[in-house]
N, C-alpha and C positions, 0 to 999 in steps of 0.2 A: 503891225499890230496883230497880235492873233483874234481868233476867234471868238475866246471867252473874254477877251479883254476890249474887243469891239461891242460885243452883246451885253457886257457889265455899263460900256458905255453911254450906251442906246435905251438901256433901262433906266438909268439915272435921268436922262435926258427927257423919255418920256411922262415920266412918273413926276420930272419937275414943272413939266408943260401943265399937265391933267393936275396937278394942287395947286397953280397961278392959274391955270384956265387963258395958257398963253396962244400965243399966232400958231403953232405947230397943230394945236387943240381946234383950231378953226379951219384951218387946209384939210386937218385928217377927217372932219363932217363933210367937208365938199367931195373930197375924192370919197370916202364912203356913198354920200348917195349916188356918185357917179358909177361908181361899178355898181350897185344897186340896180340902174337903170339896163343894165347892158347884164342881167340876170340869166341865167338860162332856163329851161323849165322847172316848175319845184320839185318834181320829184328828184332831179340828180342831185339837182345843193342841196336838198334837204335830206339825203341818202348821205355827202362826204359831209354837211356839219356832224353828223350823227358821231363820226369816228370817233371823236372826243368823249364820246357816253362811257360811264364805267363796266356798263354792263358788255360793251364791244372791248374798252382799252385793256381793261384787266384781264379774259380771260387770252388775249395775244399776248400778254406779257406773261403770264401764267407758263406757256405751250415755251416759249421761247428758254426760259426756266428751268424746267422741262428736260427739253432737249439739249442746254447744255451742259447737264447734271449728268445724263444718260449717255452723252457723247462717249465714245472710245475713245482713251485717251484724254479726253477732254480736261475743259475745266473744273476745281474744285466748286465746294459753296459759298469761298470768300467771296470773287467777282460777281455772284447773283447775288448777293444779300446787299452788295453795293450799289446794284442799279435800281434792289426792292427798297431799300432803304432812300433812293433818289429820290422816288415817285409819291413813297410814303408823305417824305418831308414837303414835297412838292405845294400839297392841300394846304396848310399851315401856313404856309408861305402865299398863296395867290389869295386865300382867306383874309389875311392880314391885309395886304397890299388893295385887296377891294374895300375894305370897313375905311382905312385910312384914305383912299381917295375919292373913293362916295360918286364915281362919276356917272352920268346919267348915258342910260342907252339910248339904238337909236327910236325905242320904240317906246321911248320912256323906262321910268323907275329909278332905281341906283343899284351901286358894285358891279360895276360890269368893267374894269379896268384892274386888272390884266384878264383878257381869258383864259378861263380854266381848264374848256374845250381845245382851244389850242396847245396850250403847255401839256396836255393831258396826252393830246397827239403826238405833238416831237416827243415827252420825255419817253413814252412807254413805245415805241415805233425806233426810235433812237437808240435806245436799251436794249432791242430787241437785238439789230443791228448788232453792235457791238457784243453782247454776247455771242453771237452763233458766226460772224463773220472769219473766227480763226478755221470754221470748219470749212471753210466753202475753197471753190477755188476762184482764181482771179478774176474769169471773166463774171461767175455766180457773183461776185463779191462786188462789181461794179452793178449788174443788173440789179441787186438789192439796194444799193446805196440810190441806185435813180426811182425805183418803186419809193422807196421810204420817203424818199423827196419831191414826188408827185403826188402822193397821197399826205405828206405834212401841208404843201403848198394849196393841194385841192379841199383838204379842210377847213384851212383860214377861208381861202374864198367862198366857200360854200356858208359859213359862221358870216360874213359880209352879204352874200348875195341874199341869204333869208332875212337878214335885220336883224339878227342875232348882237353885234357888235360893230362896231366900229374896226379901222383899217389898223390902226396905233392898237388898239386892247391885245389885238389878235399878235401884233408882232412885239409887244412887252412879254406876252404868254411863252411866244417860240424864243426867246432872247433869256427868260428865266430857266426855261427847259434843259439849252444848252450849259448853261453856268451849272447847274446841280447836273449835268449829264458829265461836261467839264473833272468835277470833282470827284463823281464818282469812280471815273474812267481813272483818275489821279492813284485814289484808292486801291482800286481793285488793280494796279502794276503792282504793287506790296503784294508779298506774302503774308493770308491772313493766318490763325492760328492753325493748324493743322495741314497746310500746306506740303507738299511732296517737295523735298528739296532733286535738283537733276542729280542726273548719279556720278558728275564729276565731283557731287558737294558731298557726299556721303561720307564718314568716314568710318573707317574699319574699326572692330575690336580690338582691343589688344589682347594678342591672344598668351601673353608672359612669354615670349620665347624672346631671346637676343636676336636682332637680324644678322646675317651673316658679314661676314668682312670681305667687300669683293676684291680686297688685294693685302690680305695678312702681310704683316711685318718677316720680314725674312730673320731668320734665327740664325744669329755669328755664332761661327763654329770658332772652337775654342783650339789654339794654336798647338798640335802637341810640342812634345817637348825634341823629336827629331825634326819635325821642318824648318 
């Protein structure tokens, strides 16, 4: 099973737990207050929930933007309009999914399922990723993909260890992230409108001239009348 077809799973999955208020909904409060307990100081979780804020996610999705616009060589604007377009729909989407599931947090209130914080982190961290990783080289391109996933992994926890959320909110958030990251990545392999075609696809003018003949017909000589 791939990826987005694991995280389409797990969402269904969760999303059906949190509107029955099933077994799954009761184990993910125990293990919530369990890492809860096993906390580290507040300033570090409450420095990686932060990452999720718009006023942090945006302007890193911004830079990354940015930079793949301005690359040498690089990409056009179809592939960034498809990852801004990801993050866009993102909001609408965790929006809905909290009005509809109404689930209560751990510190009270409601809509707190899916996290916002979280999805906010893989999708625009995610996005980043992907845009700028055709510039890197292999080993850069592996260093970034474990930063991105230390810093997605360390903001769910940080989102549990203040009482932000629950264990499940946090991971329906990173599971929605991937499916619209998914699709985008889908997109942006298309060429959008104005794309550079390579320059084997090119094709020449025609400039009205006949192409030459590289093996003319030979011309039968006409028999005189002495041979």
């Amino acid at each position: 099973m791939s990826a987005c077809g694991l995280c389409a799973l797990l969402l269904l999955l969760g999303t059906w737990q949190v509107l029955v208020e099933g077994a799954l909904v009761r184990r993910d409060e125990e293990l919530g207050a369990a890492v809860r307990r096993m906390a580290p100081p507040e300033m570090p979780a409450e420095a990686l929930s932060d990452l999720g804020n718009l006023e942090v996610a945006l302007p890193l999705l911004a830079v990354a933007m940015a930079l793949s616009l301005l690359r040498p060589g690089g990409r056009r604007w179809w592939p960034v309009a498809c990852y801004g377009a990801a993050v866009v729909l993102m909001v609408p989407l965790v929006l809905g999914l909290k009005v509809w599931t109404d689930r209560a947090g751990p510190s009270g209130g409601a809509g707190f399922y899916p996290s916002g914080h979280a999805a906010t982190t893989a999708a625009v961290l995610g996005g980043a990723l992907l845009l700028l990783s055709g510039g890197l080289s292999r080993i850069a391109r592996r260093a970034a993909r474990a930063l991105v996933v230390i810093l997605v992994v360390g903001n769910g926890l940080g989102l549990v260890w203040r009482g932000y959320h629950w264990p499940l909110d946090v991971l329906a958030g990173w599971c929605l992230s991937v499916l619209l990251l998914c699709a985008a990545f889908a997109a942006a392999r298309h060429r959008g409108p104005g794309a550079r075609l390579p320059r084997t696809d090119r094709i020449r003018p025609h400039d009205g001239r006949m192409p030459a003949d590289p093996d003319p017909p030979r011309t039968r000589r006409t028999p005189s009348a002495g041979s």
